[in-house]
N, C-alpha and C positions, 0 to 999 in steps of 0.2 A: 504494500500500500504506500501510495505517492504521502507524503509530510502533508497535517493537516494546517491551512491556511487564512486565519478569518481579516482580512482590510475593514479597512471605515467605509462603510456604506455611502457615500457623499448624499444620494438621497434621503438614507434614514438620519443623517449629520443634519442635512437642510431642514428636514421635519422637527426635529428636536429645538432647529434655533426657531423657528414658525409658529412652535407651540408657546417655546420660553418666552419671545418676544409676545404675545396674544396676553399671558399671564401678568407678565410686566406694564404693559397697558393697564390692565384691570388691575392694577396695585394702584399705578399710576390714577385710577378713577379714586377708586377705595380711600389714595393717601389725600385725598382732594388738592391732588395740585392742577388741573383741569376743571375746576368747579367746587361747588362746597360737597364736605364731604357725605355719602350718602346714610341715611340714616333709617335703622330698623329696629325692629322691637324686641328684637332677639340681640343684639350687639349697639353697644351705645356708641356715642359719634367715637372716644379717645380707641374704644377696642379694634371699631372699622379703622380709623386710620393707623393703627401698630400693626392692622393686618396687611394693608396698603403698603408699608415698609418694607414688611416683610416678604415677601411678592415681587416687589421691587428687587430687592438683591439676592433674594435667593434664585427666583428664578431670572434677574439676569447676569449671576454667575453660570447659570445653566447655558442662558445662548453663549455666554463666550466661551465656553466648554466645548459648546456644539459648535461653536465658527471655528475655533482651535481643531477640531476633530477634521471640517471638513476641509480645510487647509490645509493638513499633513498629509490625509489619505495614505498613514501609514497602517502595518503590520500590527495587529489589534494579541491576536493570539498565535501560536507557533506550539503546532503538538508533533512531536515527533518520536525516533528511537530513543536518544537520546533524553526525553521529557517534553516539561512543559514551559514554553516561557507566556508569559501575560502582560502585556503591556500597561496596564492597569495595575502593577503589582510592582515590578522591577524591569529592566533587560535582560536578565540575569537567568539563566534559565535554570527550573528545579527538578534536577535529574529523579527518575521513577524509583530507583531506590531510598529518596529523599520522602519520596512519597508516601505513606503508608495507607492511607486510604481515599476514598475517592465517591461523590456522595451528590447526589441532585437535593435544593433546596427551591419549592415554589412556593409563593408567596403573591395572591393576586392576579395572576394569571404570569405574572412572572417568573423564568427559571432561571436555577442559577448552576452554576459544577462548584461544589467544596473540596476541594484541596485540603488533607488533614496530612500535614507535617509532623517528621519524629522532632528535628528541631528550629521549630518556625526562627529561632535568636539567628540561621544560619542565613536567609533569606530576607533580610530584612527591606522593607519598601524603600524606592527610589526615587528620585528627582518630582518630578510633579505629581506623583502618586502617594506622597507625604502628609494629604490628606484622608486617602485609604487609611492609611496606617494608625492612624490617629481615632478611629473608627476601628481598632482592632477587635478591640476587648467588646464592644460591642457584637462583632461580627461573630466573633467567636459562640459569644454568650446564645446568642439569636441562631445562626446556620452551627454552630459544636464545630466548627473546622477552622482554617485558618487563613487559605488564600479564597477569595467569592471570585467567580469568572463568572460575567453574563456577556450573552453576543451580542446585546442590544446595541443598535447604531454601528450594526457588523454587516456581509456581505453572505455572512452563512447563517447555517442552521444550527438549534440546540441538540438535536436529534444528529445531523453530522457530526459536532463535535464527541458527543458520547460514544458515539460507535469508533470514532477515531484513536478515543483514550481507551476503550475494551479493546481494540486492536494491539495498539503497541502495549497497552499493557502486559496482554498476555505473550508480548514474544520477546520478553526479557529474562 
């Protein structure tokens, strides 16, 4: 079997910045800086607008995530003989020996591949993925594993990549 390969998807990269941007608008309504803020019976004016804020940079750290993505239209995940590297994790790739178990986590209609490391201290997160990492102990606590790979705003499938890692898995 040829090396499993997932890129940035540049349309599912666009989609993500179309959604984030859509969100940021409606923060943009919510913080009332296009008008006074809007007002409900359920959320008082000061709660709409910390929601409006919030909005604002969360999801537009998301578009610039997703413009960075579509920009590099780099190498997203790499499964091969050798192991796994995840670009969302490190460059570094974590050889299958390193590996000890290996685990789908959905959530939402969301899937994910957990990565359960003998010693995650060996692997440590990289350059812009310093955020990941920071989110460890939570990831941990929530999927029990150590590295989260999801294909989203990838070019492949979650169902390829699994058969990929059952592949080289078993020919080690």
């Amino acid at each position: 079997m040829d090396d499993f390969v997932a890129h940035t998807s540049r349309w599912r990269a666009a989609l993500i910045v179309a959604t984030s941007l859509g969100f940021v608008a409606i923060g943009i309504w919510m913080a009332g800086l296009v008008g006074p803020v809007p007002v409900t019976r359920r959320a008082g004016l000061l709660m709409t607008e910390i929601w409006g804020w919030f909005c604002i940079l969360f999801f537009g750290m998301c578009a610039i995530g997703g413009a960075k993505l579509w920009w590099t239209n780099a190498e997203r995940l790499h499964i091969s003989r050798s192991g796994i590297r995840w670009a969302g994790w490190s460059n570094q790739t974590i050889p299958w020996e390193e590996i000890s178990d290996v685990t789908e986590w959905r959530h939402k209609g969301t899937k994910s591949i957990i990565l359960h490391l003998r010693d995650p201290s060996r692997f440590p997160v990289e350059g812009p993925a310093v955020l990941t990492g920071l989110s460890g102990r939570a990831n941990r606590a929530i999927t029990g594993g150590d590295v989260s790979i999801t294909l989203l705003g990838t070019d492949r499938k979650f169902d390829e990549a699994i058969l990929a890692i059952a592949t080289f898995r078993a020919d080690r």
